[in-house]
C-alpha positions as CSV (number, residue, x, y, z in Angstrom):
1,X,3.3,8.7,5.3
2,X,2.6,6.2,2.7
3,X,4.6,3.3,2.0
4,X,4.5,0.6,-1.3
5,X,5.0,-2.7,-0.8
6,X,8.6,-3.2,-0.3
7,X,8.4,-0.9,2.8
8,X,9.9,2.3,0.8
9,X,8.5,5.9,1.7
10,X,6.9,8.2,-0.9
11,X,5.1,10.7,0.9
12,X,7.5,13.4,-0.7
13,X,6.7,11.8,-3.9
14,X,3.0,11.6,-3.8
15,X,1.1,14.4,-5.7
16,X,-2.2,15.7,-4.8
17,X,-4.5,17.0,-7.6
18,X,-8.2,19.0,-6.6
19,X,-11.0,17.6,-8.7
20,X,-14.6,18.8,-8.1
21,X,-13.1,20.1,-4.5
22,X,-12.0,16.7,-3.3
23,X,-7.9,16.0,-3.1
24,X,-6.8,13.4,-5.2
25,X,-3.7,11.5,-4.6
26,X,-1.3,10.5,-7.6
27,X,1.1,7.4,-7.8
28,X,4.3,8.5,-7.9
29,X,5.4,5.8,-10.7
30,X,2.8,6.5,-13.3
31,X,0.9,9.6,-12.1
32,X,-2.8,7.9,-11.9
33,X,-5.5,8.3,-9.3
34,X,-5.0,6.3,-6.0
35,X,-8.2,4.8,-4.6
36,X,-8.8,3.6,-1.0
37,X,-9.1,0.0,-1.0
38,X,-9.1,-3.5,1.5
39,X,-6.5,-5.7,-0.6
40,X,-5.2,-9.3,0.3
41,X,-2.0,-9.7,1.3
42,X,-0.1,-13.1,1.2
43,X,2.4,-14.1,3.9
44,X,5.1,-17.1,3.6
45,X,7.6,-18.8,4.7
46,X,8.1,-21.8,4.0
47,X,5.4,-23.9,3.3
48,X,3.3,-21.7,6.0
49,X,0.8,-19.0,4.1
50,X,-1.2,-16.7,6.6
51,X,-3.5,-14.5,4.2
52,X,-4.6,-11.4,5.8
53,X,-6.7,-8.3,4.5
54,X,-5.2,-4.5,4.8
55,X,-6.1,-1.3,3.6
56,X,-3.9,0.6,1.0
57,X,-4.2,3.1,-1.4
58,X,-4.1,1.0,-4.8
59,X,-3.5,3.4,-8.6
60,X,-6.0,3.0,-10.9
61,X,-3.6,2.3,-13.6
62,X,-0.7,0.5,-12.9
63,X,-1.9,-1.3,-9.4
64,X,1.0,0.0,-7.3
65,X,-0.1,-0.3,-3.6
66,X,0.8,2.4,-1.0
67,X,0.4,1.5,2.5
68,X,-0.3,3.8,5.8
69,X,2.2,4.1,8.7
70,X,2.0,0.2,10.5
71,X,0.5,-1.3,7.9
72,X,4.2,-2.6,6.6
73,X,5.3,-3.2,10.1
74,X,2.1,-5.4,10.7
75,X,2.9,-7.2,8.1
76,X,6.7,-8.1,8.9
77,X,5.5,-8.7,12.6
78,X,2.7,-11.3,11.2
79,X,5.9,-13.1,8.7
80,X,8.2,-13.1,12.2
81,X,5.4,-14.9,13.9
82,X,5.3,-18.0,11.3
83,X,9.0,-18.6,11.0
């Protein structure tokens, strides 16, 4: 399942195209090629910041990030821990 950054599931609307005989995934918002990438990802609350590096699935042409299973429940765990 892939998740964007607000903790909503897409897997039903991500689409898979075949180019050269590799799958590529589609965003769901603006149909463009998701790429495998580390991103930064900023945590508050408060005045407290914890900056912490995750992997996500990041489109090519509008940016949306689409996270794996945990990734979104690491995060929330990491914002519990500074409040």
């Amino acid at each position: 399942m892939l998740y964007d950054e607000f903790g909503v599931i897409h897997e039903h609307e991500i689409k898979e195209a075949i180019k050269g005989g590799e799958i590529i995934m589609k965003c769901a918002i603006c149909g463009g090629e998701l790429k495998d990438k580390i991103v930064t990802e900023e945590i508050a609350e408060g005045n407290d910041r914890v900056v912490t590096k995750v992997r996500a699935n990041v489109c090519e042409d509008c940016h949306e990030r689409y996270y794996q299973e945990g990734v979104v429940d690491n995060l929330i765990r990491l914002k519990e821990a500074i409040t």
